[in-house]
GUDOZA-895086 format. One record per residue (C-alpha): residue number from 1; x, y, z. Coordinates in nm, 2 decimals. Layout:
// residues N
NUM / X / Y / Z
...
***
This chain:
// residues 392
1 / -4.88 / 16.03 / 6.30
2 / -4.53 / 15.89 / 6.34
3 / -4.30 / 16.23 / 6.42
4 / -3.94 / 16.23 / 6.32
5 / -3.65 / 16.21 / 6.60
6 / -3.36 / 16.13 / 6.42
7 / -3.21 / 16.22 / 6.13
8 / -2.88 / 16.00 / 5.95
9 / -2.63 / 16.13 / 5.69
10 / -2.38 / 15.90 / 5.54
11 / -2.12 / 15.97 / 5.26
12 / -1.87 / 15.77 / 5.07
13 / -1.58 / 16.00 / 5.00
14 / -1.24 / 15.92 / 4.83
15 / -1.02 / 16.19 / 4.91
16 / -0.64 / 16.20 / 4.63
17 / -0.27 / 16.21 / 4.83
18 / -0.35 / 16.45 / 5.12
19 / -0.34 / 16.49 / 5.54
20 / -0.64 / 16.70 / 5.61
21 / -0.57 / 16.58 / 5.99
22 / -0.26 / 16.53 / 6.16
23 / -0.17 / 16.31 / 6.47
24 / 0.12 / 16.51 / 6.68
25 / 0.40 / 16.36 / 6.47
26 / 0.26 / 16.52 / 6.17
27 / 0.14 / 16.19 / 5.97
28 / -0.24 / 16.14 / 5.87
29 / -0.45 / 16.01 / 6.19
30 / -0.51 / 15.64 / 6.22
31 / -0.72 / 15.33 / 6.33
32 / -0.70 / 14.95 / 6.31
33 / -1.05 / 14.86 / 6.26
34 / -1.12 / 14.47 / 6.14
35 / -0.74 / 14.40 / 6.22
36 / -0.61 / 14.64 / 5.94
37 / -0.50 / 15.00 / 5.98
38 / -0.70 / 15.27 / 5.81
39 / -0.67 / 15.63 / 5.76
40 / -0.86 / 15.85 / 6.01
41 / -1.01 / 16.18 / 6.02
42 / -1.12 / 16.30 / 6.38
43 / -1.50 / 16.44 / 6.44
44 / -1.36 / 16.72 / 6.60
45 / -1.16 / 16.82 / 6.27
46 / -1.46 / 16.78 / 6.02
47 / -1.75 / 16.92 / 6.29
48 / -1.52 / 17.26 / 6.30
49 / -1.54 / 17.30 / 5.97
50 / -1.93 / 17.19 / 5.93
51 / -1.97 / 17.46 / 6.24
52 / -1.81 / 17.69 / 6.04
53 / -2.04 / 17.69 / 5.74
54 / -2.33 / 17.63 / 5.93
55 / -2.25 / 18.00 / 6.12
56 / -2.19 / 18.15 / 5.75
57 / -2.52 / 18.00 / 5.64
58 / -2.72 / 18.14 / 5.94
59 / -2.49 / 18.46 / 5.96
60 / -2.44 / 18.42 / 6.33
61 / -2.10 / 18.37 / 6.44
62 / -1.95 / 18.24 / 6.77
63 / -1.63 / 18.23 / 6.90
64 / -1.45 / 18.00 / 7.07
65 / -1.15 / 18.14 / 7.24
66 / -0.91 / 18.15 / 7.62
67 / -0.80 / 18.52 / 7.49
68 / -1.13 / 18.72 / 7.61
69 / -0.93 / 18.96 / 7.81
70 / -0.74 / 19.10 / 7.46
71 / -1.11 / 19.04 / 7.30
72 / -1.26 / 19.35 / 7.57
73 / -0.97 / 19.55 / 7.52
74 / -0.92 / 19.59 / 7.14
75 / -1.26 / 19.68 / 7.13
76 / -1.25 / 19.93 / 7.42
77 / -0.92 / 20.08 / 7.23
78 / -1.14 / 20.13 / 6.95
79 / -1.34 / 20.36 / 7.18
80 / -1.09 / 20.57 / 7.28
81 / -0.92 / 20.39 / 7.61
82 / -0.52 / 20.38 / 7.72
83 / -0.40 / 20.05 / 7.63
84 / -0.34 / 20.00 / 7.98
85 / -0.68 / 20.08 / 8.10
86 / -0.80 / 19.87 / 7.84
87 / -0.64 / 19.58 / 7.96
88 / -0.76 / 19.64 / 8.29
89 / -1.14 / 19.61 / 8.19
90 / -1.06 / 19.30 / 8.01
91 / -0.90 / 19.16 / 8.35
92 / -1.21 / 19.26 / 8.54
93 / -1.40 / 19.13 / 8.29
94 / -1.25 / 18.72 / 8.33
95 / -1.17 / 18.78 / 8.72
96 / -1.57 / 18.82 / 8.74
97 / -1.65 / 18.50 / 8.54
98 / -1.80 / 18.20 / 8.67
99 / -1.70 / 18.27 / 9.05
100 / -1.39 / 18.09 / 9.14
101 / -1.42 / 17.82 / 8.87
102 / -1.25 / 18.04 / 8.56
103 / -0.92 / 18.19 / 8.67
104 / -0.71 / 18.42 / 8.50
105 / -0.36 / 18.25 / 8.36
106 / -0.06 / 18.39 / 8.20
107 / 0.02 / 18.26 / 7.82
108 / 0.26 / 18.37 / 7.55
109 / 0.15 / 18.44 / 7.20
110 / 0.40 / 18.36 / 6.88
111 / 0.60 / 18.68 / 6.93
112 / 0.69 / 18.49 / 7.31
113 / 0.53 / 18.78 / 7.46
114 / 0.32 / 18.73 / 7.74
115 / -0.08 / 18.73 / 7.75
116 / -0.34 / 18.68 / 7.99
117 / -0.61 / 18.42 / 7.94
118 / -0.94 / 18.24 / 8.10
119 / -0.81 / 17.89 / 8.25
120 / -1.06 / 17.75 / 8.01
121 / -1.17 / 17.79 / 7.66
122 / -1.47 / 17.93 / 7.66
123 / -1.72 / 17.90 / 7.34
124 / -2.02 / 18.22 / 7.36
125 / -2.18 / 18.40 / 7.02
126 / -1.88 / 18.68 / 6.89
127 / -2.15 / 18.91 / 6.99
128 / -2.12 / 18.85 / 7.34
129 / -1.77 / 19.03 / 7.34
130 / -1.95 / 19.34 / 7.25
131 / -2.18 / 19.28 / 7.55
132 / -1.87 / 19.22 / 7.78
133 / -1.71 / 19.57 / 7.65
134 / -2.00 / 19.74 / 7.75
135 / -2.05 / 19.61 / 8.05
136 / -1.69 / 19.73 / 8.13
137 / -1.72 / 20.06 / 8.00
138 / -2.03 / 20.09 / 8.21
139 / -1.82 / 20.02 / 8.53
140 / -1.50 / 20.23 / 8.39
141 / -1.46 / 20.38 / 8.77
142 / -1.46 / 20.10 / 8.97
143 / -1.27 / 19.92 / 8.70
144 / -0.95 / 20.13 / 8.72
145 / -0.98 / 20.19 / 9.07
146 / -0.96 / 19.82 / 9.12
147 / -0.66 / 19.82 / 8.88
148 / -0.49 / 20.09 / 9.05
149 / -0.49 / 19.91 / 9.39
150 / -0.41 / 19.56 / 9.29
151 / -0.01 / 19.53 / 9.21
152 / -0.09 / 19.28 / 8.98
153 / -0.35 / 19.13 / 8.74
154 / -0.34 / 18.79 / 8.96
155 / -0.45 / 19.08 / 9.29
156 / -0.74 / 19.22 / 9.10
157 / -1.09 / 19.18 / 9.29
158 / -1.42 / 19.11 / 9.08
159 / -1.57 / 19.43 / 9.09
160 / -1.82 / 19.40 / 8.78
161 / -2.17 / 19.21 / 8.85
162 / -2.09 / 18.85 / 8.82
163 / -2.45 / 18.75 / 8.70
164 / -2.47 / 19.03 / 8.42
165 / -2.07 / 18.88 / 8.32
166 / -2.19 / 18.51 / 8.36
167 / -2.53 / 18.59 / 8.18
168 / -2.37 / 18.68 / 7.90
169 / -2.07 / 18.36 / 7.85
170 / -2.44 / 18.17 / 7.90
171 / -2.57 / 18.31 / 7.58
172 / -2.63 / 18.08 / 7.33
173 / -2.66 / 18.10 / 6.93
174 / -2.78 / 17.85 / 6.66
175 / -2.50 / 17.67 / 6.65
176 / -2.42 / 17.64 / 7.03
177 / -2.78 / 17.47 / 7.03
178 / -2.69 / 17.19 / 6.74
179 / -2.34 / 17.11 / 6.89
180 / -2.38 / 17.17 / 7.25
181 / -2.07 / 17.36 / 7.47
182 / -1.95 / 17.20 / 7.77
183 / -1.81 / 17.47 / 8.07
184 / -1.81 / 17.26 / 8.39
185 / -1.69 / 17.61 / 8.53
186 / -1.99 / 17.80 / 8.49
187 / -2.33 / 17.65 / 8.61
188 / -2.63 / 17.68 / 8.36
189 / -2.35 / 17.69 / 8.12
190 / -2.34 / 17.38 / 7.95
191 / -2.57 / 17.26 / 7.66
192 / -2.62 / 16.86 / 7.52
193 / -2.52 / 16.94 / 7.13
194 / -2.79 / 16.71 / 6.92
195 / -2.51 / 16.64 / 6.69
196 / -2.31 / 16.33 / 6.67
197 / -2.04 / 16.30 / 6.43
198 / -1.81 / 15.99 / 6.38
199 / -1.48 / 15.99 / 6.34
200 / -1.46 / 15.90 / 5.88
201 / -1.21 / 15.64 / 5.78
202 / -1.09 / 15.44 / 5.53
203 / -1.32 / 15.14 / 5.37
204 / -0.96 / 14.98 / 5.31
205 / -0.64 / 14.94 / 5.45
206 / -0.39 / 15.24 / 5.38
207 / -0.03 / 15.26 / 5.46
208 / 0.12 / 15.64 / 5.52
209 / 0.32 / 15.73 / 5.22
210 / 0.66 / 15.97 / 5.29
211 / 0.67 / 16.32 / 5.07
212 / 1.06 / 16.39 / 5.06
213 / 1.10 / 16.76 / 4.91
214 / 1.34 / 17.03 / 4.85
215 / 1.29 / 17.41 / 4.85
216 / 1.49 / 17.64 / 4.62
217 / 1.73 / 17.93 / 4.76
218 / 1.71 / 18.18 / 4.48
219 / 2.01 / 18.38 / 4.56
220 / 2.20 / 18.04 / 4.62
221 / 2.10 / 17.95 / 4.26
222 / 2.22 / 18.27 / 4.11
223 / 2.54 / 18.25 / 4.22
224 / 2.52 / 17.83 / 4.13
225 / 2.61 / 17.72 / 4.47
226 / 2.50 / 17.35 / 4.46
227 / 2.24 / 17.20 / 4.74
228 / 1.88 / 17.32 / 4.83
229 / 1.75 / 17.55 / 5.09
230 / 1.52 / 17.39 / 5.20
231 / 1.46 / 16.98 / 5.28
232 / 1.23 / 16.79 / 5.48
233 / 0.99 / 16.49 / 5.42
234 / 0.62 / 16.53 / 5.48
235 / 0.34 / 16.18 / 5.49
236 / 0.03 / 16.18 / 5.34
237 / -0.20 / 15.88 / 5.25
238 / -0.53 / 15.85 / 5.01
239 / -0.84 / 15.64 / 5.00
240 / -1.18 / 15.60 / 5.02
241 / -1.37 / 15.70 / 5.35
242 / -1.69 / 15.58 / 5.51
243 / -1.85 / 15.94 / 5.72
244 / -2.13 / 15.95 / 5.92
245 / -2.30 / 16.17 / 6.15
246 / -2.66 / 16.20 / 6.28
247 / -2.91 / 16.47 / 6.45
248 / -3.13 / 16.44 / 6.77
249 / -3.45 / 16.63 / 6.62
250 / -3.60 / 16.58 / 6.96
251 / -3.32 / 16.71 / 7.16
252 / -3.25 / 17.02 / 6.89
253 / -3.60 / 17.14 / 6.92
254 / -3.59 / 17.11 / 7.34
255 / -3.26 / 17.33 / 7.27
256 / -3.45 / 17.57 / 7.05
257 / -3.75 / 17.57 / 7.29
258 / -3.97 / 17.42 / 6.97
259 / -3.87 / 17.71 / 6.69
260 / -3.89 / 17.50 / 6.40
261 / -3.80 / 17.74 / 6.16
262 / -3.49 / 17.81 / 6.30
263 / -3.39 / 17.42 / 6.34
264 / -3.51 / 17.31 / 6.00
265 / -3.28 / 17.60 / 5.91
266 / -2.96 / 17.49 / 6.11
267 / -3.02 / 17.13 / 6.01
268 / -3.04 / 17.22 / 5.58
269 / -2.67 / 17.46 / 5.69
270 / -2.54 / 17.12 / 5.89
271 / -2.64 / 16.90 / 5.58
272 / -2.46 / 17.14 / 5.34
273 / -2.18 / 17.17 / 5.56
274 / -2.11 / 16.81 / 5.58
275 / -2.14 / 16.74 / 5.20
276 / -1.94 / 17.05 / 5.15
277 / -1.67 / 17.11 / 5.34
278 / -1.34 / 16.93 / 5.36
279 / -1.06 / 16.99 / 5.68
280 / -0.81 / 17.26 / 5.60
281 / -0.44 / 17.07 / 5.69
282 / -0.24 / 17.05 / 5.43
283 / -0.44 / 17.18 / 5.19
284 / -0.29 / 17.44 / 5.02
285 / -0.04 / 17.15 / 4.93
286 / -0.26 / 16.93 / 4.81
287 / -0.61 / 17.04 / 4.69
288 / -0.78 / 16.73 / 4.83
289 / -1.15 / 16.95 / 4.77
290 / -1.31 / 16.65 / 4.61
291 / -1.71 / 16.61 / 4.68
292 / -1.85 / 16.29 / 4.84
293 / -1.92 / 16.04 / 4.55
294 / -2.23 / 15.88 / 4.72
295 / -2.47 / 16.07 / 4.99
296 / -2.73 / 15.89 / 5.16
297 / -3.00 / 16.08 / 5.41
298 / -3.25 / 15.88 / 5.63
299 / -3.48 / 16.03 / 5.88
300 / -3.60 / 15.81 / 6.16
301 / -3.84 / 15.80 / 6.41
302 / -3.63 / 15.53 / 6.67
303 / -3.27 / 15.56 / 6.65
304 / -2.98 / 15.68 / 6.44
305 / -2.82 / 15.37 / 6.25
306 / -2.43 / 15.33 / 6.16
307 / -2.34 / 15.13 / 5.90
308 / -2.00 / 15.15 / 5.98
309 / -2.05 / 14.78 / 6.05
310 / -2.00 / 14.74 / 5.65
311 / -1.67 / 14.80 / 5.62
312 / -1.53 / 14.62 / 5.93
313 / -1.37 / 14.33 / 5.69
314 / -1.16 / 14.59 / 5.48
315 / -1.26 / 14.65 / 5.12
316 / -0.99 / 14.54 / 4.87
317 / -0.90 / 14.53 / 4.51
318 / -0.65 / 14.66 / 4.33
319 / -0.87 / 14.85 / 4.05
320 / -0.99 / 15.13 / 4.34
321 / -1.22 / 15.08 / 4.62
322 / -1.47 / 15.34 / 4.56
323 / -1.74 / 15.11 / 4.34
324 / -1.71 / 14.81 / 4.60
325 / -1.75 / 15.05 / 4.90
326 / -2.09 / 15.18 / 4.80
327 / -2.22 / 14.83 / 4.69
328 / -2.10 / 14.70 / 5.04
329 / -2.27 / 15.03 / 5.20
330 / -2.57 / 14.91 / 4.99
331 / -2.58 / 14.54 / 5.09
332 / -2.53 / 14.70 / 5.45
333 / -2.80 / 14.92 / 5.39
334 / -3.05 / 14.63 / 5.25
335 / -3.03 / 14.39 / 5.56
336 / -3.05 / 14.68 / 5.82
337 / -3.39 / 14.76 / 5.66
338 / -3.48 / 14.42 / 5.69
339 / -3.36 / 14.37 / 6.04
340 / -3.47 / 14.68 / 6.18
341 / -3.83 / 14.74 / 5.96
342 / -3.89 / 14.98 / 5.65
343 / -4.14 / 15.13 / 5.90
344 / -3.95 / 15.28 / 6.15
345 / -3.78 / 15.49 / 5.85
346 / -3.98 / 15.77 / 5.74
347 / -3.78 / 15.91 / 5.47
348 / -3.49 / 15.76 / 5.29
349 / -3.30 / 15.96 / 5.00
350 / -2.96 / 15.92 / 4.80
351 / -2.71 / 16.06 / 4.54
352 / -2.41 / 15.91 / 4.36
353 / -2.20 / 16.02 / 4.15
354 / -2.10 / 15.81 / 3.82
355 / -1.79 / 15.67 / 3.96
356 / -1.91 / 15.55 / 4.23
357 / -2.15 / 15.33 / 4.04
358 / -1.86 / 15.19 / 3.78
359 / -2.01 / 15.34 / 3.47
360 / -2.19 / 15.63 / 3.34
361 / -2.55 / 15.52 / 3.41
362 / -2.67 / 15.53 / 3.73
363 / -2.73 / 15.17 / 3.88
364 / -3.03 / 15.11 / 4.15
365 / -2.95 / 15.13 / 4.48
366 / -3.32 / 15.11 / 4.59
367 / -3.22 / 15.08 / 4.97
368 / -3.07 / 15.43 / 5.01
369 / -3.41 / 15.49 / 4.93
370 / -3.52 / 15.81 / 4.64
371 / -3.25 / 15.89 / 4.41
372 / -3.22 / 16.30 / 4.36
373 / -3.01 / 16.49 / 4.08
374 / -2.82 / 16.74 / 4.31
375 / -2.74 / 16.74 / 4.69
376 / -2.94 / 17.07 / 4.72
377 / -3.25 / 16.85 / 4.62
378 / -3.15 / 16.56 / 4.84
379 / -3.10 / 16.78 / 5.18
380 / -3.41 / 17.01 / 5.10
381 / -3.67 / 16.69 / 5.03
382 / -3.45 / 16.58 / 5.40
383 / -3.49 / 16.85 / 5.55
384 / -3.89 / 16.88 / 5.44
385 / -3.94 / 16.51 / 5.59
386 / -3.81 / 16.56 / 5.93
387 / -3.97 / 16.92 / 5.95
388 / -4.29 / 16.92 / 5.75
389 / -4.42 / 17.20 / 5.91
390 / -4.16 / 17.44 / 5.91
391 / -4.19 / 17.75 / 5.67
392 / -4.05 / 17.76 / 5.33
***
């Protein structure tokens, strides 16, 4: 019996006037793929979000933070500790990390106040903050005795047991196990995420477009004094994007040590999170919340594919790009199954909304393999092909 070791989402995805994710300057990301520039949206942006929703589906939550000194002390202030004292045990509790590869580092916060932080950002389940709070409180002596000799936080010894504080930043939850975390600074740390996720961009060529706006003083306008209170110009671009991103079943189950409940579970919450999510920047001004217009699922017992390859010659045409794309993605799609064999694919499954076919009936696009009615049917029959045995 062939078993499955990969699994490959795609999506076809126009997205109206919007910058879900800025470069430094402010204007939407970019690339020049196929010698023409295109509108970019970076993994990193997208795999938050996907993260995100993949913790609310599973309902456990990590955090990914430098501030785990504060994090110890507001929760030992909700026990009943001096502010001061507080801080102390959250000191102890980052000078006692990793040996000498996290230090402790001042910061400021937006109020230009100034903070203490870990030298690196560390990523462990929001649990484990609990489990570092108690682990202070547990050593509330020595804690403060330390505090009171040291004349400041940079003096202060480790005093708390650095395995028990370095077990705990090594915890690991569901979703640390699908993306991976990478901490150089703490041995026995790190973990190889079984995730990949490409960086989506534009099927076409895009240019950025300039947003020049005015805000309203309301007291200026009551007493009709001319001018605005408010101008600036803001860019933005739209178009039709080609995502992909694809699962290591073999390496997720090694990170799961073979639960296949629980990875059949992550993998249907990273499914729904990449069909359902969209990156947050500028959205509130733009409402760019539209749903990918063509999904396809493989699972694979080889390799993951691509097919960004389709789209390196730009799309073009001035009555939208959105029809073209998916008939290029399904010309892609046909000679990759012949070139690489219908056999090594176990499980091939699609969706697509009218649009993207040109018309109100849908069309055949028999190399994207089943057609289903609903993404929830599409990622469950996925989902049931690359983990046939897990419970349902």
């Amino acid at each position: 019996m062939t078993t499955p070791a990969f699994l490959d989402i795609h999506a076809v995805q126009a997205l109206p006037f919007a910058n879900i994710n800025r470069d430094d300057l402010g204007a939407p990301k970019t690339v020049v793929f196929g010698g023409a520039e295109r509108t970019r949206v970076s993994s990193q942006s997208w795999k938050r979000m996907i993260r995100k929703h993949v913790e609310e589906q599973v309902g456990e939550r990590t955090v990914r933070t430098r501030r785990v000194v504060r994090g110890v002390a507001e929760r030992l202030k909700a026990q009943g500790w001096e502010d001061a004292e507080a801080e102390a045990a959250g000191i102890q509790v980052a000078v006692s990390a990793g040996g000498k590869g996290i230090k402790l580092e001042s910061d400021k916060d937006d109020a230009d106040k100034v903070v203490l932080t870990t030298s690196v950002l560390l990523l462990l389940p929001e649990a484990g903050i609990d489990e570092l709070a108690e682990l202070a409180a547990a050593h509330r002596e020595v804690i403060l005795a330390e505090a009171k000799r040291a004349k400041k936080p940079t003096d202060v010894k480790a005093k708390l047991p650095t395995d028990e504080v370095d077990a705990i930043l090594s915890r690991r939850s569901g979703t640390i196990n699908l993306f991976g975390r990478m901490l150089a600074e703490l041995p026995g740390a790190n973990v190889d995420g079984a995730v990949q996720v490409a960086h989506a961009f534009t099927t076409h060529g895009t240019q950025v477009e300039y947003d020049f706006f005015t805000a309203v003083d309301d007291v200026e306008k009551a007493l009709e004094i001319p001018g605005s209170g408010h101008m600036n110009t803001g860019m933005f671009s739209a178009g039709t994007f080609y995502r992909y991103a694809n699962i290591n079943l073999t390496d997720l189950a090694r990170n799961l040590d073979g639960d296949t409940d629980l990875a059949a579970s992550l993998v249907t919450g990273f499914l729904d999170g990449f069909i359902n999510t969209v990156p947050t920047g500028k959205q509130t001004a733009t409402a760019p919340t539209t749903p990918p217009d063509l999904v396809h699922i493989a699972v694979r017992d080889d390799r993951p594919v691509s097919m960004a390859t389709a789209f390196e010659a730009p799309v073009w045409g001035n009555r939208g790009h959105l029809v073209t794309s998916v008939q290029r993605l399904h010309t892609h799609a046909e000679a990759l199954n012949r070139l690489l064999g219908q056999a090594h694919r176990l499980l091939g499954g699609h969706i697509a909304a009218p649009p993207a076919f040109g018309s109100e009936e849908p069309q055949p696009l028999g190399a994207f393999g089943d057609r289903h009615e609903s993404y929830d049917d599409l990622v469950h029959a996925a989902v049931a092909g690359a983990y046939p045995e897990a419970a349902r």
